[in-house]
Structure formats: C-alpha cells, structure tokens
N, C-alpha and C positions, 0 to 999 in steps of 0.2 A: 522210386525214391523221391525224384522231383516230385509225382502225384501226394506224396505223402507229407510234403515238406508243406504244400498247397494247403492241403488240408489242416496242418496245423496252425498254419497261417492264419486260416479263416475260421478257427477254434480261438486262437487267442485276439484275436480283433471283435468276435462275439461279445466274447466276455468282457474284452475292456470297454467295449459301448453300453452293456449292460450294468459294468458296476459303473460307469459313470450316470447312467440314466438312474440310478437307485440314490447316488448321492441326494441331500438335500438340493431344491433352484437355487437357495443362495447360494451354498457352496460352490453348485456348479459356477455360479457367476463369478463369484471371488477368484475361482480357480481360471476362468478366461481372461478377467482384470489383469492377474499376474501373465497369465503366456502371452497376452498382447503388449505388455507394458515391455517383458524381456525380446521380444521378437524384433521392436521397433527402438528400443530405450538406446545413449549412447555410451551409458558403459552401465550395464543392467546391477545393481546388486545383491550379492548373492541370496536366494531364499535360505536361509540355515536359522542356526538360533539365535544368531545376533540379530537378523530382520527380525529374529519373533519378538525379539524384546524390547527392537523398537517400536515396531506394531503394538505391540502391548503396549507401552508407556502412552503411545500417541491416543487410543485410546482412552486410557485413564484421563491422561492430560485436560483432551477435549469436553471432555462432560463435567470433571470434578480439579478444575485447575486451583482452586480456595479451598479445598479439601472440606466441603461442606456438606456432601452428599456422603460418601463412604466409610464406614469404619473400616477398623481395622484388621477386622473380621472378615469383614468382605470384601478387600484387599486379597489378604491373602488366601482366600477361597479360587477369588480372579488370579492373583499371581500364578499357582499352579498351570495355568496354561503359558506362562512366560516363556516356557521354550516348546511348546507344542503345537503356537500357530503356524511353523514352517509346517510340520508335518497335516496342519491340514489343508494346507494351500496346494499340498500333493495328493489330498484326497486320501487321505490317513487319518479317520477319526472327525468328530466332528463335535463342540460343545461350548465352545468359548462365547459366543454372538450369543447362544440362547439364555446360558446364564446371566453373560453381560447385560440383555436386557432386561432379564427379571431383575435382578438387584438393583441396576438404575432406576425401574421403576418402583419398586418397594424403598427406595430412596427418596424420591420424589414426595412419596405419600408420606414418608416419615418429615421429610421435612414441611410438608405442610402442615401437617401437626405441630411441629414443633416454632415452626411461627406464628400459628394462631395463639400455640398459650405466649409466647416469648413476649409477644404484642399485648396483649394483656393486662396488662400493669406499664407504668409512667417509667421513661427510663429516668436515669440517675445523671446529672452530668456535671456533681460536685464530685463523685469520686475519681481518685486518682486511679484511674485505666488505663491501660494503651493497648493498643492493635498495631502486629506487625504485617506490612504487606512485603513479600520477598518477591524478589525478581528471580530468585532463581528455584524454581519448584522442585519444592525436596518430597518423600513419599511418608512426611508422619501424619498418621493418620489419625483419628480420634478411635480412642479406645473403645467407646459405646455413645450411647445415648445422650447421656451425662453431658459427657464433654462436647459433643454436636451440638449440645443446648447452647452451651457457654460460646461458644464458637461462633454463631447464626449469633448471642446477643450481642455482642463487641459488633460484628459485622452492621446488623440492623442499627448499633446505637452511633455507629459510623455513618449512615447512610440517612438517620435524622438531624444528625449534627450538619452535613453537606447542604440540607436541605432547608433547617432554619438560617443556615447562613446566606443561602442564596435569600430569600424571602426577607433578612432584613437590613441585607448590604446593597439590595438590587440598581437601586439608585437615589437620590437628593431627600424622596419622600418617606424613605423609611426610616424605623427607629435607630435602626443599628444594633450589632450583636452583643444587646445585655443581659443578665442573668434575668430579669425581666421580662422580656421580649422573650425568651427562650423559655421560660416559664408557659406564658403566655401561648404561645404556637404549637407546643410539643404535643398534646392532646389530639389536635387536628392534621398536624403532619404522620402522627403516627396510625390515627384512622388513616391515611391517605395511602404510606408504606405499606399498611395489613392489604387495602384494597388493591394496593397493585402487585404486592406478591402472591396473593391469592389468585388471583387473575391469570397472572404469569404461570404459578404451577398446574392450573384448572384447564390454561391453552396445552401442557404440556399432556398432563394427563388423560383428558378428555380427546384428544388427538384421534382420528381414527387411523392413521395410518402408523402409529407410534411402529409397530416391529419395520415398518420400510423406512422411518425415516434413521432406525439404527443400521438397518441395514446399508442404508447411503452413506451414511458416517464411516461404517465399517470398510465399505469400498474406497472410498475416498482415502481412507486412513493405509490402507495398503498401496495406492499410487503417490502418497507424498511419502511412505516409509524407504519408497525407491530413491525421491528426491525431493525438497521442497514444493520445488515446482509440475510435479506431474497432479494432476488430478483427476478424479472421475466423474463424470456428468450424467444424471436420469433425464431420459425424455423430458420430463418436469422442469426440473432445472432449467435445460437449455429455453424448453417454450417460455418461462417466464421472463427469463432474460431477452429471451429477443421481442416478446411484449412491450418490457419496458424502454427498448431502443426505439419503439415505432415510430416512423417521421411519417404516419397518417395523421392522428391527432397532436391538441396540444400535449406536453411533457415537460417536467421541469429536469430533465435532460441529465441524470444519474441513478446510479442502480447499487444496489448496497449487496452484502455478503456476512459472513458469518464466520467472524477469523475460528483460529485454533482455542482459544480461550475462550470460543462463547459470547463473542462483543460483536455487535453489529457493527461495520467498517464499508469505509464507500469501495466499489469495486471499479465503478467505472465513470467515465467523463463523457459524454455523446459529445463529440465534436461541435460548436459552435452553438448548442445547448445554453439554458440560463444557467448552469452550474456551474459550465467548463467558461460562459462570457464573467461569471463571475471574480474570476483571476484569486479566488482563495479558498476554494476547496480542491483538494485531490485525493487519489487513489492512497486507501491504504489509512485516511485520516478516520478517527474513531467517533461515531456518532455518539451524542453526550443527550441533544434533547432536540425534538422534533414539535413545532407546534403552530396553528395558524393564526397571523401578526391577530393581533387586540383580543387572543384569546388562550384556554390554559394551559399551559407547558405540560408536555408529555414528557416524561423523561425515557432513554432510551431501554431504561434496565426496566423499564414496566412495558414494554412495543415485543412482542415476536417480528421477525422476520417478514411474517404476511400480514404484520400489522402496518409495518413502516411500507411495505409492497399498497396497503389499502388505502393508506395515507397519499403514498406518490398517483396514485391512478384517479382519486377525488376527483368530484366535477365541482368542489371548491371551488369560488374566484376570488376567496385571499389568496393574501400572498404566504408561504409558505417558508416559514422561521426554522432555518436549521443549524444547531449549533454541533462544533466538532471539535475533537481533540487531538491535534497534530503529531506526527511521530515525534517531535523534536519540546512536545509536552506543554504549548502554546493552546489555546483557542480563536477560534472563529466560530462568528456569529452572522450568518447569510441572508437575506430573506429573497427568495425566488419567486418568481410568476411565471405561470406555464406559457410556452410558446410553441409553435411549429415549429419543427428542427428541422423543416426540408430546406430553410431558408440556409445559403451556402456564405451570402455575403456577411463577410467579417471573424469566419472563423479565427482566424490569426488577427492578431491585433495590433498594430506597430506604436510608435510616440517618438515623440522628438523630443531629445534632450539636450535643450539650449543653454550654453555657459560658455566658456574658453572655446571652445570649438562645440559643432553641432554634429551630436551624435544619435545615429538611427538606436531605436530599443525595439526590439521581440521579443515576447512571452509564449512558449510553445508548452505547457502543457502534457503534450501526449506527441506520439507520431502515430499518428490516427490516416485510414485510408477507409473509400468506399467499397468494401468488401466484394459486393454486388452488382457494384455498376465501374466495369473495368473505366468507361471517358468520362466518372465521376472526379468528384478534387478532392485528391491527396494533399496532406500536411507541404511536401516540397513544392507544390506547385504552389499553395496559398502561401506560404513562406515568398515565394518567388515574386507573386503579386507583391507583396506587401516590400519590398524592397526594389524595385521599380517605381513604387512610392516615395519610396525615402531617397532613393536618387536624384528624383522632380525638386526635391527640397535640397537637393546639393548635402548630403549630411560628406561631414570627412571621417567617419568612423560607423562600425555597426557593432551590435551590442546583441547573442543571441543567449535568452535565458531558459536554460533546462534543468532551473533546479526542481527538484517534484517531480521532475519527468521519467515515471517508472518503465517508461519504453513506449512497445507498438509492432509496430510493422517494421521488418528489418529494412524491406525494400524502400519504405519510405524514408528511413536512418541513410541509407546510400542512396538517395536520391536528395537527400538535405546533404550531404557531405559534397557531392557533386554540383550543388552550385558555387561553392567556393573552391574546389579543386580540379583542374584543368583536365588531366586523364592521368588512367596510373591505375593499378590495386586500391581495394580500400580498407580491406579487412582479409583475414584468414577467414577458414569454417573447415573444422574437420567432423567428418559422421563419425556411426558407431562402427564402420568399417577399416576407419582409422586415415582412412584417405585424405587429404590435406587439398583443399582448391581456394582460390582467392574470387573473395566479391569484386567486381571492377567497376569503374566510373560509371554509370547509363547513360551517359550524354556527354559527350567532348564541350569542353570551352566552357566557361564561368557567366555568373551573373552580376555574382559581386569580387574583385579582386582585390580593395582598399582593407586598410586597418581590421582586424576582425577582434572579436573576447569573444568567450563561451562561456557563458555563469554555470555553474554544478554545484551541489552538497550533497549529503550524507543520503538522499535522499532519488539520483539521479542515476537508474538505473538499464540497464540492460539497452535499445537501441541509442539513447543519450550515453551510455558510455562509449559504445564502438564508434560515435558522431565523435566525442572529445578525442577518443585513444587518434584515431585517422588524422585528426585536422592537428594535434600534436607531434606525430609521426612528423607529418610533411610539414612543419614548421609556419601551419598553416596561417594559425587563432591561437592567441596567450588563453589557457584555461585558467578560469579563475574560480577562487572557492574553496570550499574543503573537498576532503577525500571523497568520493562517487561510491554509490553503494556496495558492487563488485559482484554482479549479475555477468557473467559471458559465458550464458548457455542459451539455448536455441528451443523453441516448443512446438509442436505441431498439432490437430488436433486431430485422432487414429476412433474408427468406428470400433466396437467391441466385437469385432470378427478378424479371427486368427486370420484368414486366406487373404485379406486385404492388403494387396500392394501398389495400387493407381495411388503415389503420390500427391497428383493436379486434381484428385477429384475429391468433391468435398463431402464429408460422410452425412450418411440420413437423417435428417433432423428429429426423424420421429423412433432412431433408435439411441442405444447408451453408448456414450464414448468416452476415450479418454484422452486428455490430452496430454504430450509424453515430451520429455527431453530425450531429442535425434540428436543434439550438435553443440558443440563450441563455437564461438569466434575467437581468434586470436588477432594481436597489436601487429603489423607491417615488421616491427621488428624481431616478431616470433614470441614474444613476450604475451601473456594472459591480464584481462582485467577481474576473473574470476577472483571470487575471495578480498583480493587487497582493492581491486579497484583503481581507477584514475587519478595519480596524484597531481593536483594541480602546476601548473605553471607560478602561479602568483597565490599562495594560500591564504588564508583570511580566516580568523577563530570563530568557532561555529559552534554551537549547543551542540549539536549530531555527534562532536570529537568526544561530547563525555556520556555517549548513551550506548549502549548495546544495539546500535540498529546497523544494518547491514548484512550482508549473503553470509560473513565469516561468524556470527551470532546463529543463524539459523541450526536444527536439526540434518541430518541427512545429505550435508551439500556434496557437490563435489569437488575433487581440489582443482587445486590450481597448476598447471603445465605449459611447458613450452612447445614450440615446432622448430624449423627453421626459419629462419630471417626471409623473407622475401626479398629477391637479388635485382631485382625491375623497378621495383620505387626511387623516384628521383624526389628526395626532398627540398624544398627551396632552402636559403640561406638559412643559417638559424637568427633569432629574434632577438633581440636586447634583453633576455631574460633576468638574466643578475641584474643590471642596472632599474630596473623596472619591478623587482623585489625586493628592492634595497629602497626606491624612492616610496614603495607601496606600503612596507615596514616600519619605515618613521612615522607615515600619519597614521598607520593604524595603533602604535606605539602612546600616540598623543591623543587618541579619539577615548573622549572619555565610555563611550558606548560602546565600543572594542573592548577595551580595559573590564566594564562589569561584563560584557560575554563570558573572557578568561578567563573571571574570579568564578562564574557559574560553570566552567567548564572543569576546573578545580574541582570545585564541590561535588560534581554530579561523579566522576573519578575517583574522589572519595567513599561514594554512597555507594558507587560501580562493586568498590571492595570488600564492603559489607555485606553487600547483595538485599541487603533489607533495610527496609523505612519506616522506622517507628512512630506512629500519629498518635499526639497524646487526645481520650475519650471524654477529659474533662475539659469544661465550656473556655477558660481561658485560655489554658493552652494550646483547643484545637484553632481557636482563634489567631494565637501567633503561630500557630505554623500552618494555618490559610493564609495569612497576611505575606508569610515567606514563599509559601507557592505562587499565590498571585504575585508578587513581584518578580518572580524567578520566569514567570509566564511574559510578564511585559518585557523584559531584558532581552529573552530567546526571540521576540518577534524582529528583532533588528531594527526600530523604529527609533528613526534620529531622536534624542532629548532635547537638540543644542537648534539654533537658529542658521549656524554656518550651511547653509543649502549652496551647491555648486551649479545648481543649476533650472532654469525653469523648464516645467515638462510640459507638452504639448501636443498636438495632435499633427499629423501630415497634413494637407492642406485641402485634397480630395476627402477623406474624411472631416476636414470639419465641414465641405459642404453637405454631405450627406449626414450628419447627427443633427443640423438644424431643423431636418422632415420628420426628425422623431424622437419624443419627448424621454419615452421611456431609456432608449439607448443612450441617450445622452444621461441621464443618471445615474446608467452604469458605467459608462465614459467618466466622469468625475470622477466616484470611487475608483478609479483605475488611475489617474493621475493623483490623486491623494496619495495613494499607496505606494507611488513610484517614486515620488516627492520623496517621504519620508522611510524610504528603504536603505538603510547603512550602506549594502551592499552593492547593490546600484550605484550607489554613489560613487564606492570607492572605485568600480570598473568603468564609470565612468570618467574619475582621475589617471586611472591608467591607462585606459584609451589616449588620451590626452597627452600621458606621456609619450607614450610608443609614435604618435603622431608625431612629436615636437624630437623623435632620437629619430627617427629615420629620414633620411631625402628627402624635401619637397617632390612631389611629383602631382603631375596633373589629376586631379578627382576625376575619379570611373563612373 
C-alpha cells in the first residue's frame, strides 16, 4: 500500500511539473510574481475575482487613462477576461496579455493615424469648445473611430493652446496672448505637436521589445493589485536604476519613473546630488519640460522614458533646465549641473534663523543611507553633524523640516528619532505572522534636548511619519503642518524565487524581483498612521487639505488597525499645546497669505465634488482660466506677498567658511536662503518656536 501510495505520489508531481512546463514563460512568470508576493506579503489578498478586476482595471487604467486609445469595442472584447485573470494566475487558461497587447497595439497605429489627419488642417480657437479633464476615471469609452477623432482633437487643440501660451506669456519680450499672436504661432506650434506625436508613437511602435515591455506592465500590475506599494522589477529595470545612481562619474543626481497614468515623475533624490542640493525638487513631482539652459524646450509628453534616461547620461556641459509639477499643483523650474556625488560633505544642510530668538533650520529631504557601505554617512549621522553646528552658534530652538519627505530607510527614521529621545520604544512593527515587536532607541543619550518643531504636509510620508507619530508620542517636538500622507507599511525588496528565506541577504541584481509589503508600524500608543496619517500639533491651511493626495486616495491600500498600547514608554511632560495653537491661530487668521491658501482650499473641495474640470478650447476663455491656474499656482507655493519677515536667514558660521572656496555652492546657498526667507511656513514655525520658548522655564541652552 505505502509502495503504491509512492508511486502515485510520483505520478502526480510528473504531471504537475509538466503541465507547468507546457504553460506559457510568461505565465509561468506571473504565476511566481503571485506565489512570492503571497508567501512574503503582510496580509496577502485574496486571488479571486475581485483581484481579477482590479487587475483588469489597473491595466486598462495604465495605458489608456484619457480614454484615447480604446473603443468601446475593445473594451468590452478585454472586459470578458474581468473575472478570469484569478483563474489564470492558477494556471487555468491563458489569453488576456496576448489580446491585451494586440489591441493596444492596433490602437496605437490607429491613433497615429488619426493625428496625422486631425493635424492637418488649422485648429479653430474662436469656437465655443470645452474639454473635460476628470479626476476620477470613469470606463466611457468611444463608440468608434468617429468619436476617437473628436476626442484626440479637443485634446490636441488643448495641448496647442498650452503651448502658444507658454511661447507668448514667457516673459517681458513677448507679445502676449492675442488673437493675433495666436493666429500667428498656431501653424508652427502645430507642425511641432504632429512632429512630436509622431515621434512618441513611432518610439512606441517601432520598439523592439514592445511584447516585454507589456509583459513588465503586466507583472507590475499584479504586485500593486496586492497593494499600492509592492512592485516588480526586470533585470533591466534595476541595472538602469543603479546606472543612474553611480557616484563614479558626474550625475545630475535623480532618476525618474513612469507613474500609473503614463507621466514621467521623479523617482528618486541621490542624496547630496545637485537635485536633492537643489532644495525644490522631490519624489513623486511630475516632469512638465526638460531642456539645456539657452536652448529648446523639450516637453515632457514628446520624451519616452529613455529619452529623459539619454538626456540625464549627456556628456553636455550645460546646465540642465528641469521643469516640474508638484503634487500640491505648483511648479518649479531647476537648472542643474552635473557633479560627483561621492562628495559627502553638505548632504544636509542647516541655516540660522535670526529674529526674537535664533533658531537652528534643517531641510531633510529623504532618509537616505549608504546601502553598501555599512561606515558610510547615513541621514542621522549627517543630521547629527549639522546640529553640533548650530549649537557653536548657541541657536535656543531647532526647526526639523520633512515636508516632501516620502521616507527611506526605517533604520535611519530611528536613528533621527534618537537623537532627540533619550531611550525607550520608538515605534511598533508587526509582520505577516501577526507578531507585534517594538523598534528601540540605537543609542542612549540625545544630541539635541532644547525646544524642538517638526514641519510635515500632505506630502510627508512613511519614515517622516513614524519620526513625527514617536517624537509626539513622548511629547517630544510640537508637529507642525498639515495632515502627513498616511504611509505605515513596511517594504522589502524579495528575489523572484519561491525557496528564498535569508532575510539579511540581498537578492541578485542580475535576476527579477519584487519588492513586497512584510510589515506595519504602529504609534507607542498602539494607534496606526496608515490611511489618516499624522495629525499635527499646531495645523496650518495647506493646498494638500483640498487635493486627493495621500495613501486613503490610493487603489488597493491597506487599512488602518490597532495593537496594544506599549506599557514601557515614558513620556516627558506634555507641551503647551493649546496655548501655542491658539497664539499660532490668530496670526495665521490675520496673514493675508493664509487667508488665499483657505479660499484655494475652498475651491479645490469644490472641484473635489465635481470630480471634473472644465477648460474652456476658445482663445479667451482658455486665457482666463490659465490666468486662474497660474494664480492658484503662485498662492499654493506659500511664498510671503507682504514685507512683515520675522526673521533674517543665514548660514552656521563653519559653513560660511567653507562656501567662500566655492563659487558654484554658494549660488545654490542663496537660492536656499531666498527660499527660506520667503516661505509662510517657515515662518510661522519659526514664531512658534518662539513661543514655546518664551511659555516654558528659562533653562540653560544644550
């Protein structure tokens, strides 16, 4: 009996190696994507029909989010597999990916057709048009051809209109946007648009890898349908990425991505990089237009991916103009020059802010660590220097700002928490096994013990929230700001092999992997920042309060939970909070540049409700309502109107020795004191430092 049992044994293990060897390699792949994603994930969910239909939509979503490629035809040709991708992620059938890429591509081709004639002829920009752009992507699709026509010209006649606007508002010497001027330009801006849509679908078409690169999408699209944040990575992928971090040659020190909608967006900051010393670009900010200074502006919707890749890698020695559009619907406009990034000195950056009392400033960015080189410098340590600085200078307050800061290295969030907190817990983290452990201090005893703030917005996630939730905990730092994105899940990066369980070892660079969500952290007091996020101490009206951005906006998250309390935390005193939100209230009450944030916060809450934003296609009207966006643009940057400055900014006193040996640094040193000058926000944490100062005991400066 047992000989027999054997034997069937080793009958049905045949066969199931062989029908796995007979599936298709992608499939096969797809199908290890999911068993590694559920094996390591920390709360997996479930493959059934609901993932199929996330899966499906995330697809759709990705390639045709302006509904300008697919009818409605081949929609629902593709819908039919809406509840079938679970079943082939079990190796049950197989057909969605092959169709999906035929159609995308006979889409492609149709649309290039249909721009070559759309372009053609002169657009119209007396008639009364409009184009809706919706925020919330609904699935109507165009009936046929017809209506793709009509679709693509509104869009195109949108994307000329953007365009003679820029060309005759740019600055002093041009005419300005009159029916004239617009006459005038339309001709050659719209050769310009044919030449660069063409181009764009010809990169696409002409591809040779086009079935791998759906294939990528495809995988990808099954590790964020588990959670926003898991992703999958090709060999390809990673080698480019760690190309563009190389601190061999020069670099102009960022690496961009390709969100869910198809928009090139910057991905990452190289620590101490001219991007990240630039103090106004971050993670997640939308590339608008890439070009080198004194020459012609590339815009980002005519660049693939390894166009803007071919751009960064130039052996150019301009300087390199990059313009962005920030989540909170702002821009910035950069110009970088390549540098060596092995240089360490000045990743962090401090400034003295001189008024009523002198108060230290840091701008962190990221929590960025040397991956590779364990006795390299980490964020806490360079943080650490730079506030050993500002004590030389006797500052009686310190000011740390992590708005923008989408995270990093958890260890270096608990090693920045630990120089202001003596010892003790710092955070929860529970796995996918449900087990509950606490992060603890790395090092007894503080660096800094005096007055603390911690700036945050809508914008400041994942290791900057478990920095705020801890240092509020222990009643450490007043948080100041709006609400924190609401990022408290944990990522690691897992090679695409089932048997892998070494934790500490880091997977093969030259094979696919994926990176997965293992883990939560939870608040000292058993409470979650997942979803709602870090509510400040001392709040301040923020553009982010009337925009859809944050983890509770995303697809696929996860919620939000509690543990227990952790019973070992000793927090200090509590802090003057009401008294210090009440003095923080009246001036922001009276600050006429608070006042128009609210009324834009208003509005954008309005437009929230609508979900759609209607742009009128005729030349006056797109006119005033550019004029209302660019104002709405200048408002959201928080940049003082009025003369009332509380304070002059300044440099620690070892750095201004050292920016006198170097010309270039020093120019980005101004721009950095400009900025700090004229930041609302800043200021006003600098008047609450000020108070909290002047409410607690004199006590001897640390």
């Amino acid at each position: 009996m047992r000989r027999n049992l054997a034997i069937l044994f080793f009958l049905l293990s045949a066969f199931c190696s062989t029908s796995s060897a007979q599936l298709p390699a992608i499939q096969q792949k797809a199908l290890l994507v999911r068993r590694v994603i559920e094996l390591n994930h920390f709360s997996p969910r479930p493959v059934d029909d609901s993932f199929s239909t996330r899966l499906f939509r995330k697809m759709i979503n990705t390639v045709d989010s302006r509904r300008l490629l697919f009818t409605d035809n081949e929609y629902k040709s593709l819908a039919a597999y809406s509840l079938k991708l679970d079943d082939e992620l079990r190796g049950n059938g197989w057909g969605f990916l092959n169709l999906f890429t035929s159609l995308y591509k006979k889409s492609l081709v149709r649309a290039d057709s249909i721009l070559n004639t759309a372009l053609q002829k002169p657009f119209d920009f007396t008639t009364d048009e409009k184009i809706g752009v919706s925020g919330d992507i609904s699935y109507n699709f165009a009936a046929g051809t017809n209506e793709l026509y009509n679709r693509w010209s509104r869009y195109l006649k949108l994307t000329a209109l953007e365009d003679i606007y820029d060309l005759t508002t740019g600055d002093s010497t041009t005419t300005g946007f009159t029916k004239e001027a617009i006459t005038k330009l339309e001709p050659s801006v719209r050769s310009k648009i044919k030449a660069r849509q063409q181009k764009a679908m010809k990169k696409m078409l002409e591809a040779e890898g086009f079935e791998k690169l759906m294939e990528g999408l495809y995988l990808n699209a099954i590790a964020t349908t588990f959670d926003p944040h898991s992703n999958y990575f090709s060999p390809e992928g990673k080698e480019a990425f760690q190309s563009a971090l190389s601190t061999e040659g020069l670099s102009f020190g960022l690496t961009f991505e390709e969100d869910e909608k198809g928009k090139i967006v910057i991905d990452h900051l190289v620590p101490g990089g001219p991007a990240w010393k630039s103090g106004e670009l971050h993670k997640g900010d939308e590339l608008l237009q890439m070009y080198w200074e004194n020459k012609e502006h590339s815009e980002a919707t005519d660049l693939t991916l390894e166009e803007v890749y071919d751009m960064l890698e130039s052996a150019e020695k301009e300087r390199l103009v990059v313009k962005v559009k920030k989540a909170d619907g702002s821009d910035a406009v950069v110009a970088l020059k390549k540098e060596k990034l092995s240089n360490e000195e000045n990743i962090v950056k401090s400034f003295v802010l001189k008024g009523e009392k002198k108060i230290g400033y840091i701008l962190l960015p990221g929590f960025y660590t040397e991956w590779e080189n364990e006795s390299g410098s980490g964020c806490a340590n360079d943080v650490a220097k730079e506030i050993i600085k500002l004590k030389r200078d006797n500052i009686d307050g310190l000011i740390i700002d992590v708005r923008y800061n989408g995270g990093g290295s958890v260890q270096e969030g608990l090693e920045m928490t630990g120089i202001f907190v003596d010892e003790g817990p710092l955070a929860g983290h529970k796995n996918a096994a449900g087990k509950v452990s606490y992060y603890k201090d790395p090092n007894r005893g503080v660096i800094y013990d005096g007055p603390l703030a911690l700036m945050v917005n809508g914008q400041s996630a994942s290791a900057s929230e478990m920095m705020a939730a801890s240092l509020q905990d222990y009643h450490r730092a007043l948080i100041i700001g709006s609400n924190s994105f609401g990022k408290a899940t944990v990522q690691r990066m897992f090679p695409l092999d089932t048997n892998y369980r070494d934790n500490n070892r880091q997977p093969d660079n030259n094979a696919d992997a994926v990176k997965i969500t293992f883990g939560k952290f939870y608040r000292l007091d058993g409470m979650s920042a997942q979803l709602k996020g870090v509510t400040p101490d001392i709040v301040l009206p923020d553009a982010f309060d009337g925009l859809d951005i944050g983890e509770r906006f995303y697809k696929n998250v996860l919620p939000a939970d509690t543990i227990q309390k952790n019973a070992y935390y000793k927090p200090l005193p509590l802090l003057p909070v009401s008294e210090l939100a009440r003095k923080s209230a009246e001036r922001v009450k009276s600050n006429t540049d608070f006042q128009d944030i609210q009324k834009l916060v208003a509005s954008h809450t309005k437009d929230a409700i609508s979900k759609t934003k209607i742009i009128p296609l005729k030349w006056d009207g797109f006119e005033k309502w550019m004029q209302q966006q660019l104002l709405d643009r200048e408002i959201i940057k928080g940049e003082s109107t009025g003369p009332d400055k509380k304070f002059e900014t300044g440099n620690n006193q070892r750095d201004m020795q050292w920016l006198q040996q170097n010309e270039y640094e020093r120019e980005i040193n101004q721009k950095w004191l400009e900025n700090i000058a004229e930041d609302i926000y800043i200021r006003e944490a600098f008047l609450v430092v000020c108070d909290l100062i002047n409410l607690q005991k004199p006590s001897s400066k640390n």
